[in-house]
PDB file of N, CA, C and O in Angstrom:
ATOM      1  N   UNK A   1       0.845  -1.170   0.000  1.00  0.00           N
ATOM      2  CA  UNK A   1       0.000   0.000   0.000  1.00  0.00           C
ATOM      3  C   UNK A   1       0.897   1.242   0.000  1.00  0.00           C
ATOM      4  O   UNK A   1       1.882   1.325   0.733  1.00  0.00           O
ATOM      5  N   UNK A   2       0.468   2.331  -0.963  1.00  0.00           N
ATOM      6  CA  UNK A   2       1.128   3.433  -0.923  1.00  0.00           C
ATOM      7  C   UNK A   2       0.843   4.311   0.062  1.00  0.00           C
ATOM      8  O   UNK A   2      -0.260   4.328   0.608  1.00  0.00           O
ATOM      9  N   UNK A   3       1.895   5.183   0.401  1.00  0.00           N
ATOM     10  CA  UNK A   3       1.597   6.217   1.759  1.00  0.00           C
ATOM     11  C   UNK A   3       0.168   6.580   0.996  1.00  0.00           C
ATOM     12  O   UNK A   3      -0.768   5.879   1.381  1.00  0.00           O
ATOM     13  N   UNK A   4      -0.106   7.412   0.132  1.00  0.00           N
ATOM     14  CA  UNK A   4      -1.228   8.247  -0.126  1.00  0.00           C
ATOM     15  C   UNK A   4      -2.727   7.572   0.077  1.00  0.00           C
ATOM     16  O   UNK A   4      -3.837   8.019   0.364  1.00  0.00           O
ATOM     17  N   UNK A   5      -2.244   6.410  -0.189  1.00  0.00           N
ATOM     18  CA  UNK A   5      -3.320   5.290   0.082  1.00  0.00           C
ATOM     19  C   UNK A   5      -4.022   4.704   1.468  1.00  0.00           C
ATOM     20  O   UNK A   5      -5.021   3.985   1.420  1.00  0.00           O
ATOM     21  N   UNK A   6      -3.628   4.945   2.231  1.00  0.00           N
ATOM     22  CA  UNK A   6      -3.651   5.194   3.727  1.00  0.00           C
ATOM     23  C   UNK A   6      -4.772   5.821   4.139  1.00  0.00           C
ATOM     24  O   UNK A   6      -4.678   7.041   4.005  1.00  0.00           O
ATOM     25  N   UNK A   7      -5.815   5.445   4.597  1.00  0.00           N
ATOM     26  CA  UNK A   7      -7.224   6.445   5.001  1.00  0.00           C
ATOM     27  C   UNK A   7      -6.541   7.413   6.519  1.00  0.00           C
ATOM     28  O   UNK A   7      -7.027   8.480   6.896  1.00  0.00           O
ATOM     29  N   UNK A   8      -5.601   6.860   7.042  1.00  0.00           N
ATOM     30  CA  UNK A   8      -5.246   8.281   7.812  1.00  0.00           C
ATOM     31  C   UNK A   8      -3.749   7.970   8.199  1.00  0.00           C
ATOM     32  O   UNK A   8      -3.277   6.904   7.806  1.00  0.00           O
ATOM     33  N   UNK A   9      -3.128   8.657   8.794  1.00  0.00           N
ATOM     34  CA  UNK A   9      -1.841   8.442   9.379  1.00  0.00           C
ATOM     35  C   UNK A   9      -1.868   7.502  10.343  1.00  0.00           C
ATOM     36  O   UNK A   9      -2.781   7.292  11.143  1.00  0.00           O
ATOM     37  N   UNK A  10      -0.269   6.634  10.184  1.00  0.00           N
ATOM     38  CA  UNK A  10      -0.385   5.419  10.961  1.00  0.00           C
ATOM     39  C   UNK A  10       0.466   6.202  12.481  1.00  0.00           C
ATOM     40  O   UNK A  10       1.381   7.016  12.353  1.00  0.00           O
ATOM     41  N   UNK A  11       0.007   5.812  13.631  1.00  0.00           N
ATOM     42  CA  UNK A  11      -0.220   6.093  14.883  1.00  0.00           C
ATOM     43  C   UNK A  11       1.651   5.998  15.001  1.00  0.00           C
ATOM     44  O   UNK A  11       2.422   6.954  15.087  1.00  0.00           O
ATOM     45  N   UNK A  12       1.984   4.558  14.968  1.00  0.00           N
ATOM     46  CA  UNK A  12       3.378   4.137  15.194  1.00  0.00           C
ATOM     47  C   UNK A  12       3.713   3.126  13.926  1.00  0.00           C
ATOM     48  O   UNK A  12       3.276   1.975  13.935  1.00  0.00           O
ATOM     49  N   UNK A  13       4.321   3.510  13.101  1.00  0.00           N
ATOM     50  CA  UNK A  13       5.143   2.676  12.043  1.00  0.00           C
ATOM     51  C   UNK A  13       5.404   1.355  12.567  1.00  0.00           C
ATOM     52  O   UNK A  13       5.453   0.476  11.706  1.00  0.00           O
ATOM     53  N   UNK A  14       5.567   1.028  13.655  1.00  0.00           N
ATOM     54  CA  UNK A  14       6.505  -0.068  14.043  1.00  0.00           C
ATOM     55  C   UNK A  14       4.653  -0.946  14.222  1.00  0.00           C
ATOM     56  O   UNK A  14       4.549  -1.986  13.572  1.00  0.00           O
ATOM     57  N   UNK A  15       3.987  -0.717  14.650  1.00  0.00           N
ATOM     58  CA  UNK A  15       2.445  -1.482  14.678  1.00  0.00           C
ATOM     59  C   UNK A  15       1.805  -2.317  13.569  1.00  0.00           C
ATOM     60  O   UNK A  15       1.742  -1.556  12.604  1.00  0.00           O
ATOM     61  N   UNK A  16       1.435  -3.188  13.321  1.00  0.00           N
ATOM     62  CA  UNK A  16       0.411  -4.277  12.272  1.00  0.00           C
ATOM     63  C   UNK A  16      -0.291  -2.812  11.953  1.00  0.00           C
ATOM     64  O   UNK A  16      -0.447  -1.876  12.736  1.00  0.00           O
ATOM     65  N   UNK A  17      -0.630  -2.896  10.697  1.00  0.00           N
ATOM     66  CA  UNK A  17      -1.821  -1.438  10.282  1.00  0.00           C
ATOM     67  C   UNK A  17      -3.394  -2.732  11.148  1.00  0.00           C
ATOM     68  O   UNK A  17      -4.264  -2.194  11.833  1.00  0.00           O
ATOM     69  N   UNK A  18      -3.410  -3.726  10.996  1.00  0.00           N
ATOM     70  CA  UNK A  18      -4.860  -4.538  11.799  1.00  0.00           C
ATOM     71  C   UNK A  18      -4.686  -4.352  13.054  1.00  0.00           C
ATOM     72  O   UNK A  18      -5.692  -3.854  13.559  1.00  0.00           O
ATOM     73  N   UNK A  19      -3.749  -4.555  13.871  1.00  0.00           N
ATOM     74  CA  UNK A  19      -3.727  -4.030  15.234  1.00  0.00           C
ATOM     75  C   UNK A  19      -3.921  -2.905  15.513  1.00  0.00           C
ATOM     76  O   UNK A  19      -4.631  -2.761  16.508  1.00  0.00           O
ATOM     77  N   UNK A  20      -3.389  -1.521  14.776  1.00  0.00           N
ATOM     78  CA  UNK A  20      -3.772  -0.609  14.602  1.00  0.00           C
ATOM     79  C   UNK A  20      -5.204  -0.191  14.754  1.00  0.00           C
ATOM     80  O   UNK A  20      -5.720   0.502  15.631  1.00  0.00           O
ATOM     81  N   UNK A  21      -5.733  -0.775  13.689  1.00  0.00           N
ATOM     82  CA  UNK A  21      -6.945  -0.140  13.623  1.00  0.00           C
ATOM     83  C   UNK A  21      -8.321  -0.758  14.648  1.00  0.00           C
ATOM     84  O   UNK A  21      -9.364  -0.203  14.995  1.00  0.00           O
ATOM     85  N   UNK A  22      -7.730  -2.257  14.948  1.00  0.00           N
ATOM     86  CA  UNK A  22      -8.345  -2.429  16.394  1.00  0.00           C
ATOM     87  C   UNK A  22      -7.771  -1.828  17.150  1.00  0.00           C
ATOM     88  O   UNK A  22      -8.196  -2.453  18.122  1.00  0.00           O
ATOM     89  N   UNK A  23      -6.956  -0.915  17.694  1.00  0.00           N
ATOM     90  CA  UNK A  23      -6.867  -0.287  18.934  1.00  0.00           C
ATOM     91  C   UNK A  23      -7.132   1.317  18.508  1.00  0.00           C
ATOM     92  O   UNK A  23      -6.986   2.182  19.372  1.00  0.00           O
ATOM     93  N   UNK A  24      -7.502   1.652  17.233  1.00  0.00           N
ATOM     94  CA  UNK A  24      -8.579   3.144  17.095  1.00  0.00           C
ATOM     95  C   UNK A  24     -10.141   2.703  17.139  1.00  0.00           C
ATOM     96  O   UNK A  24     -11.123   3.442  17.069  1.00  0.00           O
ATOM     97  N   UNK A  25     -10.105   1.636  17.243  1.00  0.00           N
ATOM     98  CA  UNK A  25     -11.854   1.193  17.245  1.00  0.00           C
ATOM     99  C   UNK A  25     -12.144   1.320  18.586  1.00  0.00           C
ATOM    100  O   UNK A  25     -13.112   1.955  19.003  1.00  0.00           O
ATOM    101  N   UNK A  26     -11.403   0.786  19.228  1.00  0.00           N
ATOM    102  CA  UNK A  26     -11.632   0.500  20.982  1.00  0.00           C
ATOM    103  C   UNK A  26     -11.338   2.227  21.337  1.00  0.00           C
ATOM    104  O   UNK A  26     -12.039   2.732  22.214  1.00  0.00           O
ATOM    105  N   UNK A  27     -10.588   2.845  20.831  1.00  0.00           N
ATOM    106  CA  UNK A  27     -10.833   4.671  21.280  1.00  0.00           C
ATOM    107  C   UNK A  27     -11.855   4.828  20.775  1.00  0.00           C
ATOM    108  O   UNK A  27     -12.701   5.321  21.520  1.00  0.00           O
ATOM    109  N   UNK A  28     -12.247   4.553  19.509  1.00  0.00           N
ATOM    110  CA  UNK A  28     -13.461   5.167  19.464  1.00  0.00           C
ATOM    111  C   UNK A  28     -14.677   5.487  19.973  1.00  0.00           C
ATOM    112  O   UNK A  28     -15.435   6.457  19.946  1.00  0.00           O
ATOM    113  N   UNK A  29     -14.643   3.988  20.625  1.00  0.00           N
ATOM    114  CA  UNK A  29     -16.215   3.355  21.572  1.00  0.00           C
ATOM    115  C   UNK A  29     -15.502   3.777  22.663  1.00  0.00           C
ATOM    116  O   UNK A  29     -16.100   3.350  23.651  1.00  0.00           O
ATOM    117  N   UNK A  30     -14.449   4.449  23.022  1.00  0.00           N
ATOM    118  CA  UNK A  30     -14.499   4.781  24.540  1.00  0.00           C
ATOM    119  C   UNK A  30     -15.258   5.409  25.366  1.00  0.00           C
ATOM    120  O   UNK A  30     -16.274   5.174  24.712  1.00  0.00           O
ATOM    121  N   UNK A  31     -15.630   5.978  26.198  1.00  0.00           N
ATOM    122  CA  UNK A  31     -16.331   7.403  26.364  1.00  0.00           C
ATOM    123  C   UNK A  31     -15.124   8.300  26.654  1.00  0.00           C
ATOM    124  O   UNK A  31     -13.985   8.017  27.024  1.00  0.00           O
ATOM    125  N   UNK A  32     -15.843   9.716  26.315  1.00  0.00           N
ATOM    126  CA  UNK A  32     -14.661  10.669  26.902  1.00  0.00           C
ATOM    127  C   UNK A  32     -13.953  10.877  27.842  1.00  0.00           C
ATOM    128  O   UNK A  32     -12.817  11.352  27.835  1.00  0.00           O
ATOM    129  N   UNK A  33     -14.899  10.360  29.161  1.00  0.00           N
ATOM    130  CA  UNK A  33     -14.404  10.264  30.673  1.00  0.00           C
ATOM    131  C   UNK A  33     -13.328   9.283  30.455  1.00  0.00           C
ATOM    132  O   UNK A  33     -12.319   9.907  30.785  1.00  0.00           O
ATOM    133  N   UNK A  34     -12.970   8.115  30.092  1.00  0.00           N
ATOM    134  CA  UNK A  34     -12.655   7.052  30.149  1.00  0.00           C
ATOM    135  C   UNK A  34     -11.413   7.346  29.147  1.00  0.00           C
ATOM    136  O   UNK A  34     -10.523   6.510  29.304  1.00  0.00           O
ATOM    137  N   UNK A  35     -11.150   8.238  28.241  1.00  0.00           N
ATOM    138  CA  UNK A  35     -10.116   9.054  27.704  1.00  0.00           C
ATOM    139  C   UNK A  35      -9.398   9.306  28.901  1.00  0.00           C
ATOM    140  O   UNK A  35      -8.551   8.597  29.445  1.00  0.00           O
ATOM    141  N   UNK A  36     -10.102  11.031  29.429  1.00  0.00           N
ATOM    142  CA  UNK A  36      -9.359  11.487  30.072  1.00  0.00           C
ATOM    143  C   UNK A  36      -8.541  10.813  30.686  1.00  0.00           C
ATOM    144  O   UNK A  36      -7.409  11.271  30.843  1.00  0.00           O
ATOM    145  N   UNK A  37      -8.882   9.558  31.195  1.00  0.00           N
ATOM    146  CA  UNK A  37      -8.687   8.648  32.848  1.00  0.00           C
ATOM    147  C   UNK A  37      -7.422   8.451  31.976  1.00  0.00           C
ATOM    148  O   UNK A  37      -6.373   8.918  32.419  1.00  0.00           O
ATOM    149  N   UNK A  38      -7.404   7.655  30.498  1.00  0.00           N
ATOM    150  CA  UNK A  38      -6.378   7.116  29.996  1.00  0.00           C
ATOM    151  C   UNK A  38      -5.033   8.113  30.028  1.00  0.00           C
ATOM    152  O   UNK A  38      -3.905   7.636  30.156  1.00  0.00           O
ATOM    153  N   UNK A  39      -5.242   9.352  29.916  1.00  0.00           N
ATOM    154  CA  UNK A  39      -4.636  10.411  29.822  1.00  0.00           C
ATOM    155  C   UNK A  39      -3.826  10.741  30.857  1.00  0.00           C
ATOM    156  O   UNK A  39      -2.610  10.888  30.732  1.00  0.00           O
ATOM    157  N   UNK A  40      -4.545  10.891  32.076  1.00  0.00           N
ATOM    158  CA  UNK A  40      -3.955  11.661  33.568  1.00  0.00           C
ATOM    159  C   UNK A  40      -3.028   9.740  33.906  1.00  0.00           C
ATOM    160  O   UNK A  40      -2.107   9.376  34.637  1.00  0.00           O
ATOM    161  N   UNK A  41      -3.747   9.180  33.121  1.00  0.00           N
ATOM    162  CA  UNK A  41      -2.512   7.327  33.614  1.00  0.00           C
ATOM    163  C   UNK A  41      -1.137   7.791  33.236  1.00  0.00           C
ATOM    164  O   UNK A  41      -0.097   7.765  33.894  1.00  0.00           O
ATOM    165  N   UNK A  42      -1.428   8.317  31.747  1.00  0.00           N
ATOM    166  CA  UNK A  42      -0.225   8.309  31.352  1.00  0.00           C
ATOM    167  C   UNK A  42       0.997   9.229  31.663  1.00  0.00           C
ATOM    168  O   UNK A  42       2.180   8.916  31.799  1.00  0.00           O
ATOM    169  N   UNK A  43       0.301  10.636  31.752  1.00  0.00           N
ATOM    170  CA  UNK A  43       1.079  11.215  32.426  1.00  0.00           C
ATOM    171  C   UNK A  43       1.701  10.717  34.046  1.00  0.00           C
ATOM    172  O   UNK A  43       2.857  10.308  34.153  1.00  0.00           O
ATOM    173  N   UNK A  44       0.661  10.831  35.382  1.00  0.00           N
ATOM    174  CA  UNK A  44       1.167  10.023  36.249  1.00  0.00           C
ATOM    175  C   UNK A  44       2.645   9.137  35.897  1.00  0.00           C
ATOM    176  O   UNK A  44       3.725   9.115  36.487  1.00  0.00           O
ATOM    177  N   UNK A  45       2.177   8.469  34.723  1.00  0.00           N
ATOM    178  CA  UNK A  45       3.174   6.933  34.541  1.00  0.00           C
ATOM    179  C   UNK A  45       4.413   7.709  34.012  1.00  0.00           C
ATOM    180  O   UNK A  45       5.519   7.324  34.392  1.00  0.00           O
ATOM    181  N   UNK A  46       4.317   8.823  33.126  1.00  0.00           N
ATOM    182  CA  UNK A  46       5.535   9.386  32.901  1.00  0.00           C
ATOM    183  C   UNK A  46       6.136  10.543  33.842  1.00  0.00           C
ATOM    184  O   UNK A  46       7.196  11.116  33.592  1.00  0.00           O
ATOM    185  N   UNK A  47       5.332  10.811  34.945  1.00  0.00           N
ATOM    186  CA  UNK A  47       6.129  11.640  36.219  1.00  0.00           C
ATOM    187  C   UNK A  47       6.958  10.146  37.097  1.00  0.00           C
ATOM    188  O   UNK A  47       8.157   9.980  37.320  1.00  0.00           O
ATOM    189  N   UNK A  48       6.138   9.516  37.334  1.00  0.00           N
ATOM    190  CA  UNK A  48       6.770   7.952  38.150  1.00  0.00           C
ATOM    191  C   UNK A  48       8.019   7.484  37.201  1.00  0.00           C
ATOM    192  O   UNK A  48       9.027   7.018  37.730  1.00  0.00           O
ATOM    193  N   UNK A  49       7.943   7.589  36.145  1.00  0.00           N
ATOM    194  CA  UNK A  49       9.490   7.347  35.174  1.00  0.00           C
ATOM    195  C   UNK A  49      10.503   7.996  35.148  1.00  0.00           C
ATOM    196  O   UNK A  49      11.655   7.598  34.974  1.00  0.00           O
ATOM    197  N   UNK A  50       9.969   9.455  35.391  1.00  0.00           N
ATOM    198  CA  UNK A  50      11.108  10.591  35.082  1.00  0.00           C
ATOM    199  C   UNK A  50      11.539  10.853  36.937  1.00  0.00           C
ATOM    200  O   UNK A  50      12.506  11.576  37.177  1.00  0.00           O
ATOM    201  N   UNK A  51      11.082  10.483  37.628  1.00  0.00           N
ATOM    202  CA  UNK A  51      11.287  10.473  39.190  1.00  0.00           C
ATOM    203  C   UNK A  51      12.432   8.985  39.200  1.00  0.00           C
ATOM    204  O   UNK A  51      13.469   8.965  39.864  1.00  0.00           O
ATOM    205  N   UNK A  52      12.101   8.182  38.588  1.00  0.00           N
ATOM    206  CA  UNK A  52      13.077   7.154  39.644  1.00  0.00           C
ATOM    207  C   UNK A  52      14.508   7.586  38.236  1.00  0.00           C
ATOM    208  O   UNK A  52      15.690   7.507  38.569  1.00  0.00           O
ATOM    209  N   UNK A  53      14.218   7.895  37.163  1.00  0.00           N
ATOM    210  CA  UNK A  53      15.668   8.451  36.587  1.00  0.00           C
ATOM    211  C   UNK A  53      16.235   9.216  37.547  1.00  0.00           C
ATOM    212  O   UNK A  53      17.274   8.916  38.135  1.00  0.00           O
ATOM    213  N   UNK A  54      15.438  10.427  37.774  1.00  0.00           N
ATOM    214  CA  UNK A  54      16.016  11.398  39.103  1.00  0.00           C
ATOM    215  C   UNK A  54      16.406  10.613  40.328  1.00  0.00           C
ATOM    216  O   UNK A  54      17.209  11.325  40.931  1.00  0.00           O
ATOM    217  N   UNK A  55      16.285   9.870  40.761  1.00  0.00           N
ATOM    218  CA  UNK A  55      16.830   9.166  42.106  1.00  0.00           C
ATOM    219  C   UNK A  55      17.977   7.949  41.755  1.00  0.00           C
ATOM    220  O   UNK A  55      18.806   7.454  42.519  1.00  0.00           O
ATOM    221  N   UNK A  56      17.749   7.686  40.486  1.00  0.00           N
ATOM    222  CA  UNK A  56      18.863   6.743  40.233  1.00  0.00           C
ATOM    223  C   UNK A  56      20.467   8.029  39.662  1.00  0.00           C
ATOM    224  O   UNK A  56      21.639   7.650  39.654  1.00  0.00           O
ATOM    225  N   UNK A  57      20.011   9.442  39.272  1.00  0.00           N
ATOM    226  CA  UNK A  57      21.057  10.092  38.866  1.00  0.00           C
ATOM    227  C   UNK A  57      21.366  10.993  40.314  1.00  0.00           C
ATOM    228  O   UNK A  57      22.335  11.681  40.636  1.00  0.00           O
ATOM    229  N   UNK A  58      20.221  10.694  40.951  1.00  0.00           N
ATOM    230  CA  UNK A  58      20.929  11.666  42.076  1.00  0.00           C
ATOM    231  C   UNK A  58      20.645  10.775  43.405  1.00  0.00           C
ATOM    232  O   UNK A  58      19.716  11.260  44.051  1.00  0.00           O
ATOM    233  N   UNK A  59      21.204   9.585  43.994  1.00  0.00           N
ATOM    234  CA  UNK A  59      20.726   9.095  44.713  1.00  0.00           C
ATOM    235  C   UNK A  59      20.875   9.487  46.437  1.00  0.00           C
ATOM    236  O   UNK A  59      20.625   8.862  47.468  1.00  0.00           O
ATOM    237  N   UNK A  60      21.329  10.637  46.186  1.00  0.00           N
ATOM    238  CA  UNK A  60      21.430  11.425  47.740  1.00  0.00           C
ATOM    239  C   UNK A  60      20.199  12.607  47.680  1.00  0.00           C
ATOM    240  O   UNK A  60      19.860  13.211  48.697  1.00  0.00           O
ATOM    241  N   UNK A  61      19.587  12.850  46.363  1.00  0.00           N
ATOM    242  CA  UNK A  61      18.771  14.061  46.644  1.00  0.00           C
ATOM    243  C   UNK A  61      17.189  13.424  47.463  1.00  0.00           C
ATOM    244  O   UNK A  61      16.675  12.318  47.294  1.00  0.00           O
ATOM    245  N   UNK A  62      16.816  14.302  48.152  1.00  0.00           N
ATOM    246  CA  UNK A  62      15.795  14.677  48.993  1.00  0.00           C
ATOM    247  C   UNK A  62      14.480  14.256  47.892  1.00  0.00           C
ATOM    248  O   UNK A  62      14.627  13.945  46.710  1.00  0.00           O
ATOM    249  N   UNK A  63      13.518  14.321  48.449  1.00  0.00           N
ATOM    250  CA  UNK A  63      12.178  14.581  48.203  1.00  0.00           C
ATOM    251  C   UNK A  63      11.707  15.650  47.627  1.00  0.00           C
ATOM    252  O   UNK A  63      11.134  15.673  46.537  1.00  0.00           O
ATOM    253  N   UNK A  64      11.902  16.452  48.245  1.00  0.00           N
ATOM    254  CA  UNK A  64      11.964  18.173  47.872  1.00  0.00           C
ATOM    255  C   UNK A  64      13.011  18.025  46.754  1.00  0.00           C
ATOM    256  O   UNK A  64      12.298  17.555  45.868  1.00  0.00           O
ATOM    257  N   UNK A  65      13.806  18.088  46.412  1.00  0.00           N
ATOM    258  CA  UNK A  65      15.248  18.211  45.580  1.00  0.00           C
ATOM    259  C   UNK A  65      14.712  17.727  44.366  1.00  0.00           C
ATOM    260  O   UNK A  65      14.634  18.427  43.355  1.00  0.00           O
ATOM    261  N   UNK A  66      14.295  16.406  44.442  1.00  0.00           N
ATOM    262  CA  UNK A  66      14.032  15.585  43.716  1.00  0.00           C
ATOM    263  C   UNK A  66      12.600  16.417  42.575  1.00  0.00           C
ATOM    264  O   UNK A  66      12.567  16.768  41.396  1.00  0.00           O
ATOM    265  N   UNK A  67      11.910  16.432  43.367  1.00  0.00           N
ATOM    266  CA  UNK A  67      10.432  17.519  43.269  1.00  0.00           C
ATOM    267  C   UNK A  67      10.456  17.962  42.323  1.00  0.00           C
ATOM    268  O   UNK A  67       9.759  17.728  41.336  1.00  0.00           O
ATOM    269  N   UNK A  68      12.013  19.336  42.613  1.00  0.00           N
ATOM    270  CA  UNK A  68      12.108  20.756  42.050  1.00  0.00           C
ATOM    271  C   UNK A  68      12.648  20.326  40.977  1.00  0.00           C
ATOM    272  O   UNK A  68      12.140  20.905  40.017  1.00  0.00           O
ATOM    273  N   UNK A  69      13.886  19.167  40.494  1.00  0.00           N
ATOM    274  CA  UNK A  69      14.320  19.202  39.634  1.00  0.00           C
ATOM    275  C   UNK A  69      13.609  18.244  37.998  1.00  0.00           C
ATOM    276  O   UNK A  69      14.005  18.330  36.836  1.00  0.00           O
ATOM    277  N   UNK A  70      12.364  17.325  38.644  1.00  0.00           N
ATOM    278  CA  UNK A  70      11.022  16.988  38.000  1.00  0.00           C
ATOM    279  C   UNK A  70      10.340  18.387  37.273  1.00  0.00           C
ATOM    280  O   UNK A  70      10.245  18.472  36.049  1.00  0.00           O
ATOM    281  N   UNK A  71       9.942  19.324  38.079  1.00  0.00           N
ATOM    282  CA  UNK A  71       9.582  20.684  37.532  1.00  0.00           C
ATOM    283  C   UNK A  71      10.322  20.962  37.073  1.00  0.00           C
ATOM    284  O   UNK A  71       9.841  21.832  36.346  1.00  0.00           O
ATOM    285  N   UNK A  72      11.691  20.900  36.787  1.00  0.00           N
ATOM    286  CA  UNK A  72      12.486  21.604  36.156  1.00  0.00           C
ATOM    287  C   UNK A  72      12.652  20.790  34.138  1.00  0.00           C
ATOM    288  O   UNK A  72      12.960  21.339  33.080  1.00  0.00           O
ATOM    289  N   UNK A  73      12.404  19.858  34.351  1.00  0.00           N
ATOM    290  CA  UNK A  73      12.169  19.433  33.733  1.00  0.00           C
ATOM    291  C   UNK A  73      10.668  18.987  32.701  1.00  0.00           C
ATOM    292  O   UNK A  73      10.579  18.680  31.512  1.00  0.00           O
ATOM    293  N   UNK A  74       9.817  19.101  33.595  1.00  0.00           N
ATOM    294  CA  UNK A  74       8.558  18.949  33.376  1.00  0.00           C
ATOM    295  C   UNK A  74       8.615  20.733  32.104  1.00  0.00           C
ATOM    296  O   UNK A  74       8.693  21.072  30.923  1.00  0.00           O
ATOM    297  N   UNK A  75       8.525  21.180  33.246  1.00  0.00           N
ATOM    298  CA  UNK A  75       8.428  23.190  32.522  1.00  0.00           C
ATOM    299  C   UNK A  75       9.469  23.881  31.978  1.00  0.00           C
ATOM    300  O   UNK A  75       9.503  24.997  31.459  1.00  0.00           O
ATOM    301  N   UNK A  76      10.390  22.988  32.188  1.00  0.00           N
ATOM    302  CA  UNK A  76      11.582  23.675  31.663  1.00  0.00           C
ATOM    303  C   UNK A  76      12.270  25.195  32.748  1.00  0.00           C
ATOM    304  O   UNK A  76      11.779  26.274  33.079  1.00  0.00           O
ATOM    305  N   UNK A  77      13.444  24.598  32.972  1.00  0.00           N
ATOM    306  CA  UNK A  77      14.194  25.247  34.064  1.00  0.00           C
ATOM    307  C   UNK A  77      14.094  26.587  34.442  1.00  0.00           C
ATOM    308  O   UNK A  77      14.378  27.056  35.544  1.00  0.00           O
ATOM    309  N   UNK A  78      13.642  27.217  33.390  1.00  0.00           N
ATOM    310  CA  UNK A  78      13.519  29.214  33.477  1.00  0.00           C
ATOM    311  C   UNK A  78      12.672  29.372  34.526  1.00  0.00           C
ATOM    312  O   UNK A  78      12.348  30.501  34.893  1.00  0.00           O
ATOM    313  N   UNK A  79      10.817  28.179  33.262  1.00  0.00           N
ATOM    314  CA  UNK A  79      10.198  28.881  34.769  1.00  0.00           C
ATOM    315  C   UNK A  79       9.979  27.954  36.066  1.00  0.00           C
ATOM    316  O   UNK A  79       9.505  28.412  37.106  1.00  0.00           O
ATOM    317  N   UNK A  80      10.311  26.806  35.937  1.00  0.00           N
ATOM    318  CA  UNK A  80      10.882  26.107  37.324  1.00  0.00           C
ATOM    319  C   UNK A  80      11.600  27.189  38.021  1.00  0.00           C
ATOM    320  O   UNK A  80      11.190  27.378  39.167  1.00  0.00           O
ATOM    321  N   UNK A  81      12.729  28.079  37.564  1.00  0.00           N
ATOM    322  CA  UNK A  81      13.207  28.857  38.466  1.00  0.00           C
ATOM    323  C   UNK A  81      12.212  29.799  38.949  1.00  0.00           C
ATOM    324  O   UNK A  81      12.097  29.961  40.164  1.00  0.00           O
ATOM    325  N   UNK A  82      11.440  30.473  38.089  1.00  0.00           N
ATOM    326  CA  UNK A  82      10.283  31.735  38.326  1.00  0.00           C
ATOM    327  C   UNK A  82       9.487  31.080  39.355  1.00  0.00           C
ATOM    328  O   UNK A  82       9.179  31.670  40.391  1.00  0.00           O
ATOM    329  N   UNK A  83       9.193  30.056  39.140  1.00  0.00           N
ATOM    330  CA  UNK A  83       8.053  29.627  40.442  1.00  0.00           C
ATOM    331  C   UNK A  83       8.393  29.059  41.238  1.00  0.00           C
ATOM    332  O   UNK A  83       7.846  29.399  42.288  1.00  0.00           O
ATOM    333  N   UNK A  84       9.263  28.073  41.369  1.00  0.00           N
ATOM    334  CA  UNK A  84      10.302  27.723  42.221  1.00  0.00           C
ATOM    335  C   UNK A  84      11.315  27.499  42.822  1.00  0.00           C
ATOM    336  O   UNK A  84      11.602  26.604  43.617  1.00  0.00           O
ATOM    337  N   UNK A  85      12.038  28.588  42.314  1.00  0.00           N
ATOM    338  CA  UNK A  85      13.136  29.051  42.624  1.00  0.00           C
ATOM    339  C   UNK A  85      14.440  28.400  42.059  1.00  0.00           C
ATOM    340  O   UNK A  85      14.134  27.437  41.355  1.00  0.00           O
ATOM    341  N   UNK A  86      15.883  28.610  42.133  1.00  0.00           N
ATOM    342  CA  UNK A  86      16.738  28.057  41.893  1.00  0.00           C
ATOM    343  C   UNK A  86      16.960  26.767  42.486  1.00  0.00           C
ATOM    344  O   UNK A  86      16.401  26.670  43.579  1.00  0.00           O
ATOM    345  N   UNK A  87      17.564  25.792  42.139  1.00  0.00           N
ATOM    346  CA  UNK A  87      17.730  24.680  42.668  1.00  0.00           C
ATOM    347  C   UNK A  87      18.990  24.637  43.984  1.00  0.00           C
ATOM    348  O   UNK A  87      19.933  25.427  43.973  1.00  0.00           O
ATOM    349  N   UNK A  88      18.895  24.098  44.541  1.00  0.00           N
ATOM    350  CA  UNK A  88      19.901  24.052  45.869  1.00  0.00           C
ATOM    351  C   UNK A  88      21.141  23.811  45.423  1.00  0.00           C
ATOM    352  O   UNK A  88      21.389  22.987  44.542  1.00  0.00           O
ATOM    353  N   UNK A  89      21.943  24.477  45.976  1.00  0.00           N
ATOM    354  CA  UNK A  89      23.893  23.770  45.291  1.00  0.00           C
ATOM    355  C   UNK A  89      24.004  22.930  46.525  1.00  0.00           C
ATOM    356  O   UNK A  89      23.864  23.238  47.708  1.00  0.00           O
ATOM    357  N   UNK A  90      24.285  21.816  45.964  1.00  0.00           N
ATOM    358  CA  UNK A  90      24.332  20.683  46.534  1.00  0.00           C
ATOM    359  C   UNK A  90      25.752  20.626  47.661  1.00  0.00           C
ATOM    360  O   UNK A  90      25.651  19.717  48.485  1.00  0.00           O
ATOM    361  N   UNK A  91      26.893  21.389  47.764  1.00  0.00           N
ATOM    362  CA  UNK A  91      27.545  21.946  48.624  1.00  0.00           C
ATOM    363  C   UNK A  91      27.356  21.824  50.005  1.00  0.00           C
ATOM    364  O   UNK A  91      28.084  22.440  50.784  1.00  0.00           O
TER     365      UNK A  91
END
């Protein structure tokens, strides 16, 4: 099948286009609530990922430490600094 031929863009290249399109059928019939839920999982699941990187690269930092430098990353360090200030020198 040619790209142009494609009734829409494929999600992930690396996927069966039939697996694919059973797992846009099952979004489809989702309800919206049941989106969102999928949504706030995933994020959650990617703060819980980007936290134990942070504790495996910093395995002396704090809770707090740990926190600020998640936001710093999450928002990007400028305004991590604007709202929460500079990060601690570890000193």
């Amino acid at each position: 099948m040619k790209p142009h031929e494609v009734p829409y863009p494929t999600l992930s290249p690396d996927t069966d286009p039939h697996a694919e399109a059973v797992q846009l059928e099952i979004y489809r019939r989702m309800s919206p609530g049941r989106k969102i839920e999928l949504v706030f999982e995933a994020i959650e699941m990617n703060r819980a990922l980007i936290l134990a990187g942070l504790r495996k690269r910093f395995p002396k930092a704090g809770e707090q430490e740990l926190r600020r430098r998640l936001f710093g990353i999450c928002l990007g360090e400028e305004l991590a600094t604007k709202a929460y200030g500079p990060l601690e020198d570890p000193d």
